[in-house]
N, C-alpha and C positions, 0 to 999 in steps of 0.2 A: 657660474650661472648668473644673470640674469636679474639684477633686483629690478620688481615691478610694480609700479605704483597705480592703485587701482584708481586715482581719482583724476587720473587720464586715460581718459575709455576710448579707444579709435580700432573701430573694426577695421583689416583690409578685407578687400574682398576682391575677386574673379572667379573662374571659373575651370574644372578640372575636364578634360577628356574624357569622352565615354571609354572606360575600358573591360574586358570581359576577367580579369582576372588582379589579384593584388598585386602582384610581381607587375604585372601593365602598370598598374597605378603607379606603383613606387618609379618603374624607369619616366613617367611619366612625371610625377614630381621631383624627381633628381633633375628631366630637363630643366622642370619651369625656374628649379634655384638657381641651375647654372646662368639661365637669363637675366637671375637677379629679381625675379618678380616676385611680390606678396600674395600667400595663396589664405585664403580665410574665406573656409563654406563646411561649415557645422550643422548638418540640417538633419532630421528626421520625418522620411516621406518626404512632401512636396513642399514644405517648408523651408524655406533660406531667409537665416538672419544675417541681411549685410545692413540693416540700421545705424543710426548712431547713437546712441544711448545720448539723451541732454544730460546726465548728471555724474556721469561715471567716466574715464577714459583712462587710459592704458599710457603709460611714460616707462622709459627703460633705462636703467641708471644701473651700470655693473659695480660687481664687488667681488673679492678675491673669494669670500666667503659662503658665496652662494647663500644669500639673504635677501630677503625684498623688503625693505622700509617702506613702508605707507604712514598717509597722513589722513586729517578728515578735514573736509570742508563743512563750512556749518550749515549750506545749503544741502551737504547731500544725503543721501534717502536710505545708503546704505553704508553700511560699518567698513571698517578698513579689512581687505581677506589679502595675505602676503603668501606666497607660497617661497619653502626656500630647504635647500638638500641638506639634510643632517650633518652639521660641522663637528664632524669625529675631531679633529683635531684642534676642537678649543678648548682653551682651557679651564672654559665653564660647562662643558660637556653633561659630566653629572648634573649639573642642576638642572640644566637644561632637559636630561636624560628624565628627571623626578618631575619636572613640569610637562613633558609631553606625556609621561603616565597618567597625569592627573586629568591633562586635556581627555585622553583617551577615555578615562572613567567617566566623562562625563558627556562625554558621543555617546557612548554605550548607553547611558542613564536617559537618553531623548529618548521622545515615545513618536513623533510625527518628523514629516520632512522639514516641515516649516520652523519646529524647531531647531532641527538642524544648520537651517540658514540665517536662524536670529544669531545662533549660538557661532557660527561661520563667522559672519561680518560682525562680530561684535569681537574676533581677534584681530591682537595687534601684526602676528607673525605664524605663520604655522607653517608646518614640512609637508613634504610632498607626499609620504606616509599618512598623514595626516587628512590630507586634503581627499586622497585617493579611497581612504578609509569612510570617510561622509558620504561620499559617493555612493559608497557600499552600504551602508547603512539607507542610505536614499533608496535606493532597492529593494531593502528588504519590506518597506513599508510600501511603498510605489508601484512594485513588481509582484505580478503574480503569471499563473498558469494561462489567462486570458493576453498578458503584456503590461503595458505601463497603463494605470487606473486613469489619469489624469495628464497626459501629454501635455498641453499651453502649461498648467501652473509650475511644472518642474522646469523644460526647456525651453521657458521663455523667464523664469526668474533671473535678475540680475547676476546675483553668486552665484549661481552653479554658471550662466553664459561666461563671468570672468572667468571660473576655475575652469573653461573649457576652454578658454584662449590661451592660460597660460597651459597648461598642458598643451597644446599645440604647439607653440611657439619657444616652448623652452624642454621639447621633449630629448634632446639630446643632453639637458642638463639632467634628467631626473634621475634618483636612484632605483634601482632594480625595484625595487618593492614598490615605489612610487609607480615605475611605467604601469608595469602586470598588474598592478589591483588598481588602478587607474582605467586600462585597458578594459580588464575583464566586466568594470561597473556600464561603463557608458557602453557599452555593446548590452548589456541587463537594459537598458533605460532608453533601447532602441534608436541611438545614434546611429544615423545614415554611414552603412559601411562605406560607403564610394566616398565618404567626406574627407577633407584634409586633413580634420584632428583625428580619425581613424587610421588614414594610410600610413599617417606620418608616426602613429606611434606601433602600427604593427612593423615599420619602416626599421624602427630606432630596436625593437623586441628580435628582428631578423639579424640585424648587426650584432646583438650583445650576445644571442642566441649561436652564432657562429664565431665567437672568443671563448664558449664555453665555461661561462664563468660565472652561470644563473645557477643558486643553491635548486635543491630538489621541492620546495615548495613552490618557489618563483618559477620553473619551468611547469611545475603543475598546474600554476593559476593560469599561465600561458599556454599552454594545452587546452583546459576549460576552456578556454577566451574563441580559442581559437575554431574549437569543435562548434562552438556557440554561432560563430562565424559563417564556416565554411562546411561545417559538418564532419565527418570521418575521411572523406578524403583529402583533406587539406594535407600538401605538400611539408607543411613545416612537420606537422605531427610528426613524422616519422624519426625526422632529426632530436625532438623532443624526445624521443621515448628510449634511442639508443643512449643519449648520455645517461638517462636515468638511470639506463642500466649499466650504464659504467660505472657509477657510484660504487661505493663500497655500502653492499647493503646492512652489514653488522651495525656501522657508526650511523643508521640512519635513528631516529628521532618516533616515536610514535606517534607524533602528528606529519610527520612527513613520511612516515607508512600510508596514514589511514588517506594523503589529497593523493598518493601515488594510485590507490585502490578507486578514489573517484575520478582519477583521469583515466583510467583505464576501462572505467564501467562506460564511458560514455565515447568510448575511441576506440574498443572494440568492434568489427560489425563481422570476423570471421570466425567457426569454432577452432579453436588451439591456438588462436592468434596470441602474441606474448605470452606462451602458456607458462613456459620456464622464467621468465622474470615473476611469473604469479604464483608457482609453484616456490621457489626461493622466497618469495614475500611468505604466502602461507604458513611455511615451517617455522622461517622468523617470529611470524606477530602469534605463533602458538606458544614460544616462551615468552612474550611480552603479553601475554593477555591479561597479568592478572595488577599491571600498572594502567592500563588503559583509561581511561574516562568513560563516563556515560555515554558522553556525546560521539568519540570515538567508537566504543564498540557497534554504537547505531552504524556509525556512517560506515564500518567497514561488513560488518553483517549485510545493510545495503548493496551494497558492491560486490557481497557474494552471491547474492541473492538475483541483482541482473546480470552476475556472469555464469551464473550457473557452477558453481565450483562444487558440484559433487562430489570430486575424488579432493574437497577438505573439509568432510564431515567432521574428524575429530578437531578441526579448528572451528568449526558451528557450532560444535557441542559442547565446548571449552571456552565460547562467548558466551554462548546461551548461558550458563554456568554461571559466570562471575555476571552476568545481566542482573538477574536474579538480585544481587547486594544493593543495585542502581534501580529498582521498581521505583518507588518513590521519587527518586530525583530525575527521571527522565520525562523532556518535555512530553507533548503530546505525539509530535512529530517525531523523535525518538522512538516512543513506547512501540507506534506505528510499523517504525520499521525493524523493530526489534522481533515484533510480533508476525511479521512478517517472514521473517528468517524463519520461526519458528513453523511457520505453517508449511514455508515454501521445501523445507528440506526433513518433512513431519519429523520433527523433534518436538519432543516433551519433556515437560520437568514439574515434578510435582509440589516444590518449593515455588518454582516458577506463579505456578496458578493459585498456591497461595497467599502471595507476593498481590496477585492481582485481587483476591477475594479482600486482602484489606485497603487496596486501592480504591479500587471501582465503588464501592458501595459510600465511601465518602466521597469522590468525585464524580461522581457520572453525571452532576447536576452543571460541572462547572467545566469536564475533560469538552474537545471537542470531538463532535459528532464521528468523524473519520474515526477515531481514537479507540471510540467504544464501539464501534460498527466491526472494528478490528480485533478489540475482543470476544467480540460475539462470534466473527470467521473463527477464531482460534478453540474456542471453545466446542465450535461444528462439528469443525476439523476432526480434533482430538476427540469425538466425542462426553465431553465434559459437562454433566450438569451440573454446575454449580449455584446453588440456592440463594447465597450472597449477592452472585454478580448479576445473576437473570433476573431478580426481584429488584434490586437497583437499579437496571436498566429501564425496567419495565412502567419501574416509577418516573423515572426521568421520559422517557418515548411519552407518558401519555400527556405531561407538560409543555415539552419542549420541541415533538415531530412535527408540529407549520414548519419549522424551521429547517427541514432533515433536505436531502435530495431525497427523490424517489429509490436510488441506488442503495441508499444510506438505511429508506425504513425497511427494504430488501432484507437487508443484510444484518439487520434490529431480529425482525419477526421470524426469518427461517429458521435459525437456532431451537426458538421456543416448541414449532411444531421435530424437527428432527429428533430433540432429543426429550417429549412427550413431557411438555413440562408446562403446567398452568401458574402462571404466579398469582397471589394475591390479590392484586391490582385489576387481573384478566380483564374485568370486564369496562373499565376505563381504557385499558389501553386496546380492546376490540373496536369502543366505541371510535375513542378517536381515530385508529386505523379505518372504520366505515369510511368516517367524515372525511379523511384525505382521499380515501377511492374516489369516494363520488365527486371530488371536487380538480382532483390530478391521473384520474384514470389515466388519459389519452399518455399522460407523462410518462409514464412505467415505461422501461421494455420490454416486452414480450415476452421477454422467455423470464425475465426478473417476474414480472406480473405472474404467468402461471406457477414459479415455483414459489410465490406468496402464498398464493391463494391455496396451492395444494397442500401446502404447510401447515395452514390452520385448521384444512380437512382433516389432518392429521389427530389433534389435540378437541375436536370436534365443534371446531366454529367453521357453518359452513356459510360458503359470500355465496348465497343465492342468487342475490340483487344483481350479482356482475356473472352468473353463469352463463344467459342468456350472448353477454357480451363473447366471453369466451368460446361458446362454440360456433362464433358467427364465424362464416367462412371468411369475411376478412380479417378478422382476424388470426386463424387457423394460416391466412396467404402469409403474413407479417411472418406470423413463426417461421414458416416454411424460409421466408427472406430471409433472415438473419440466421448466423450460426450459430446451433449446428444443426440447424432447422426442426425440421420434421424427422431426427432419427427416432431408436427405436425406445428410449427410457422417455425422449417427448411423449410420445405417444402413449406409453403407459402409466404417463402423468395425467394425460386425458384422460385416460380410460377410466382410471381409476377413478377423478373426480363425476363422471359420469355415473357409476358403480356407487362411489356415496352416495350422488344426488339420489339415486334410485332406491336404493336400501334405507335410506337417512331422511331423506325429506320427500314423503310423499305427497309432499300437498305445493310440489315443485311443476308446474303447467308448461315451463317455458319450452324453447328449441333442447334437440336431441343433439349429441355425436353421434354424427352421421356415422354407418358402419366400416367404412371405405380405414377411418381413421383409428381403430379400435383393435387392440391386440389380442392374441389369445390366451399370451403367457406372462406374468410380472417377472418371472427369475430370468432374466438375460445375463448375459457374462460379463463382467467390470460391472459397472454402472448397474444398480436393478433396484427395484422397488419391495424383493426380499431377499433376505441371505435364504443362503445355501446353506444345506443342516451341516452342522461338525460332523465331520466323517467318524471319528476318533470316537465322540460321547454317540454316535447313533451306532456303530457296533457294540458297545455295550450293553443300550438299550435293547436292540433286537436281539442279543443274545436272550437278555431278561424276557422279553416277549415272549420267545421261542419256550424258555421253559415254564414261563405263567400257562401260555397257550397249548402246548403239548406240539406245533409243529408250526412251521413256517407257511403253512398253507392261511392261516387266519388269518394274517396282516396284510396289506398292501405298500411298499414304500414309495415313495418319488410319486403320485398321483396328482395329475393334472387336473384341477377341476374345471367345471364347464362356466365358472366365473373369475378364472386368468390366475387364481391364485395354487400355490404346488404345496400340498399336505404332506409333512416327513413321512405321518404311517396314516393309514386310514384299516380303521375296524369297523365291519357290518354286521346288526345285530338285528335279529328276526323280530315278531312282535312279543314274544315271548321274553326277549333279552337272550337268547342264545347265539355263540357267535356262528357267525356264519362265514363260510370261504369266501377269500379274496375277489374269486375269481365267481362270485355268485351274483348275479343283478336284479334277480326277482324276489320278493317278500323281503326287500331292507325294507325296515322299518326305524333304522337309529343307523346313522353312522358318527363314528368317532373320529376326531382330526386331535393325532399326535403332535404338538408345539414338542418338537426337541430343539430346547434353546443353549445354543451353545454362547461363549463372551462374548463371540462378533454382533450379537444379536440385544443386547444391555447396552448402555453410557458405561464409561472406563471407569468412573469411580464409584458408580454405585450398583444397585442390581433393579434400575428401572428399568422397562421393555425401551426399546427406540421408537421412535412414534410410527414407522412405518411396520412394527410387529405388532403393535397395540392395535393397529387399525387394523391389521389382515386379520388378528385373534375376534375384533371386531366384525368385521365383516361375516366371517365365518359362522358365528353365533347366529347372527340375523337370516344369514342362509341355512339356517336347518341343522349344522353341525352341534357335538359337542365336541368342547373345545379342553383339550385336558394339556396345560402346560407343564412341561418336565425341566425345570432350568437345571442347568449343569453346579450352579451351587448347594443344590439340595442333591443332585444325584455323587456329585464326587464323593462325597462322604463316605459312600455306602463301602464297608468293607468288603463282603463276599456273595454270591449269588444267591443263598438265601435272604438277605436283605434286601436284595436287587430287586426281587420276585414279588418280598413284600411288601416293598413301596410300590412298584406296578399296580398289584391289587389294590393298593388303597387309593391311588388315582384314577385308576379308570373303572373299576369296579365296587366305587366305597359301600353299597349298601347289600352287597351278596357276602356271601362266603367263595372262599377260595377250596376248590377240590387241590387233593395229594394225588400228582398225577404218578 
């Protein structure tokens, strides 16, 4: 390799052929070498640096050792950066081996890019490892979801343009790990693929890549690079993924499991595609699960979770598992996708959420937002009201929500109304949720916004102030826009917040829901705004019924009423209090609305209502009914039909006597 001395800085430059494909490029730079020409154009977007740096320049001076000696000049601005391929075979090795760990420790230990570069040019010597690795670090600071934060200050800095030259230029010297985590960084940091240092090192990645002699991580990172690249159809892929599978997968490595599972989440785009190299992994990391790392069980949980691997539940449930010991030490973005798994293939763990109840309440000030937005889905989910975690959230939302997406306070608030639960705090954190309506209305989505707002109907904060806005009919058209529009549980999310306004707030002036948009029933099938009575607890009941009542003609079950909501039983009672037949419509004077609450109808761990039974038992009351709820934890108990009988009596008839029929 190539010793290169940075304080001879001399760009070449010309210019590469427009080509439509890499394979183009490469036969295209294989011409221009044959010509003998220097090819140097490193650009991102419309940017080409062929300058000449006044204080830096490039001189080449070989050695058997693949080392680059630099020197400083006293005029110049920046530190000596040597790049040079790990000398296995010196006899200072080891030492060398203990001083690039300590390098390493202290790449890790930077917190900006900038110091990355002090810390760069302030080396006498570093490896391509090395250098490839800062790279990568420069990324994680630089790079986001949006792209590179700052383009001029990274790709126009000094050291990283040298360490782009030499990677160019001595990319046939580098070692595997150097090319691929090389590769993989400046394609992160949006280097112009049609450039020379890009062609030339996916050039050198195709050549190593067809000797077959790239360990299973280093073809992983080139896979990532590559999808990065070109996407899921990129031609190398395929090459890449059959050696994988030649490996012997017993001798692989649990970190070379887990980049196998993230190459594959991202290079997948058909169902069953590499299903049996996934199905082999699977089995494998289900007796490696319980060595795993934090970080690992995320990142492969992840990648079941975008490949949908349902048929390896008991390897979800066998992470989720050992997850649980890792609460605490996992980062945010971790917990995230841990949490994730958790939701996306409904599993639970009851350790799990405790794990979290001594989390959250001492971090929720300092987790980040996504984090605990995350916890709040999970807890949704699972039906979970937990006291600890909602009351810590609840503290933190009403400090810290300027700062939230709209998405974010979505997904804070709905919990609270789902699972009929006021914290403490309520009414600070009402206020401040006012203050972001009126201030990021337009910002919400549509359908996030109504399942806000119907949320709080629930727990009984009603947003007046924005109902008007919601039954505008442009806004009703939005819904309609976006999926899944205007189906039928939208709608009876209207309806309903229409139905509180009317029962709830009469001193409510504003616009109506028009009737076009108005349902007639809440129980629809999947998705509904109430359960379905247990089959199982309402045959026992009606048995009980039958022999309170002396015959089946007295009750009514399954009753639609004429305010969309569906009563288990209904009993009609004359003005007297006697009951009257089902099937009788003149002189009710009391009707009774049977709650047969069966578990679907509670939070999973405790026996609160769900905020959408709280409010129909609600509503019901307002409309005239009595309301007599029957939860299945007070009726299981009951051993035999005499006691069956006389818990009936004592709920729905407490202040008569019971006739011996």
């Amino acid at each position: 390799m190539a010793l290169i001395n940075l304080q001879s800085f001399q760009f070449y430059s010309s210019s590469v052929r427009t080509c439509r494909s890499l394979g183009t490029l490469r036969k295209t730079l294989n011409h221009l070498n044959d010509q003998g020409r220097q090819l140097r154009s490193w650009c991102c977007g419309s940017s080409v640096f062929g300058i000449v740096l006044s204080r830096v320049r490039f001189r080449y001076v070989f050695c058997r050792n693949y080392h680059a000696e630099l020197w400083n000049q006293p005029n110049s601005i920046m530190g000596t950066v040597h790049l040079h391929r790990d000398a296995v075979n010196s006899s200072k090795s080891d030492g060398k081996g203990m001083d690039e760990q300590k390098l390493f420790m202290e790449l890790n230990s930077l917190n900006s890019s900038d110091e990355i570069f002090k810390f760069l040019s302030s080396l006498e010597v570093i490896s391509d490892t090395m250098a490839a690795a800062a790279l990568q670090r420069i990324c994680e600071f630089e790079v986001d979801d949006s792209g590179l934060k700052n383009p001029e200050a990274i790709l126009e800095n000094e050291v990283f343009r040298a360490l782009c030259f030499q990677f160019e230029h001595e990319s046939q010297n580098l070692s595997d790990t150097g090319l691929v985590t090389a590769l993989q960084a400046l394609i992160k940091l949006r280097v112009d693929p049609w450039s020379t240092l890009i062609v030339r090192l996916v050039s050198e990645s195709q050549k190593r890549l067809d000797k077959g002699q790239l360990t299973i991580r280093n073809l992983c990172i080139l896979g990532e690079s590559l999808l990065d690249l070109e996407g899921p159809g990129c031609t190398m892929l395929e090459q890449i993924v059959n050696q994988v599978h030649g490996k012997k997968l017993e001798e692989w490595t649990t970190e070379e499991i887990a980049v196998v599972y993230g190459m594959l989440q991202m290079s997948i785009t058909e169902e069953g595609q590499y299903q049996d190299l996934l199905n082999h992994m699977n089995n494998i990391t289900l007796t490696l699960a319980p060595q795993l790392s934090p970080k690992l069980i995320s990142r492969i949980l992840k990648a079941l979770v975008i490949l949908d691997q349902t048929q390896a539940i008991p390897l979800v449930i066998r992470l989720c598992k050992y997850s649980v010991r890792h609460v605490p030490r996992f980062t945010d973005d971790e917990l995230v996708n841990v949490l994730g798994a958790f939701i996306h293939f409904g599993h639970t763990d009851q350790f799990f959420t405790e794990a979290l109840e001594r989390l959250v309440p001492k971090s929720s000030f300092t987790m980040h937002p996504e984090a605990v937005s995350k916890v709040m889905q999970y807890c949704c989910r699972k039906l979970i009201c937990s006291k600890p975690i909602f009351d810590a959230v609840a503290e933190s939302f009403a400090y810290n929500a300027d700062k939230y997406t709209t998405r974010q306070i979505a997904e804070y608030i709905v919990p609270f109304g789902t699972l009929n639960y006021l914290p403490p705090s309520a009414p600070s954190v009402f206020r401040k949720l006012e203050r972001i309506l009126n201030a990021r209305f337009t910002q919400f989505q549509p359908h996030a916004l109504l399942n806000l707002l119907h949320s709080c109907t629930l727990i009984e904060r009603y947003p007046v102030n924005f109902l008007a806005k919601i039954f505008n009919p442009y806004f009703l058209q939005q819904l309609q826009a976006q999926k899944p529009g205007l189906d039928r549980f939208v709608l009876s999310q209207l309806t309903q917040l229409f139905l509180t306004v009317t029962l709830e707030c009469p001193f409510y002036e504003g616009p109506k829901l028009l009737p076009k948009y108005r349902v007639k029933s809440f129980l629809i099938p999947g998705r509904s705004l109430e359960s379905s009575v247990d089959v199982h607890l309402y045959n026992r009941v009606k048995t009980g019924l039958v022999d309170l009542l002396g015959t089946r003609m007295y009750f009514a079950s399954h009753v639609l009423t004429p305010y969309c909501y569906t009563l288990d039983v209904e009993i009609k009672l004359d003005e007297e209090g006697f009951v009257l037949p089902a099937t009788q419509y003149e002189e009710v004077h009391r009707r009774i609305a049977l709650c047969i609450d069966g578990p679907k109808r509670f939070c999973s761990n405790n026996h609160s209502l769900l905020g959408k039974e709280a409010i129909k038992q609600r509503h019901l009351q307002l409309l005239g009914y009595e309301v007599v709820q029957i939860p299945f934890f007070e009726f299981e108990i009951l051993d035999n039909s005499r006691e069956i009988v006389e818990y009936l009596h004592k709920k729905i008839f407490p202040h008569t006597y019971r006739l011996n029929w």
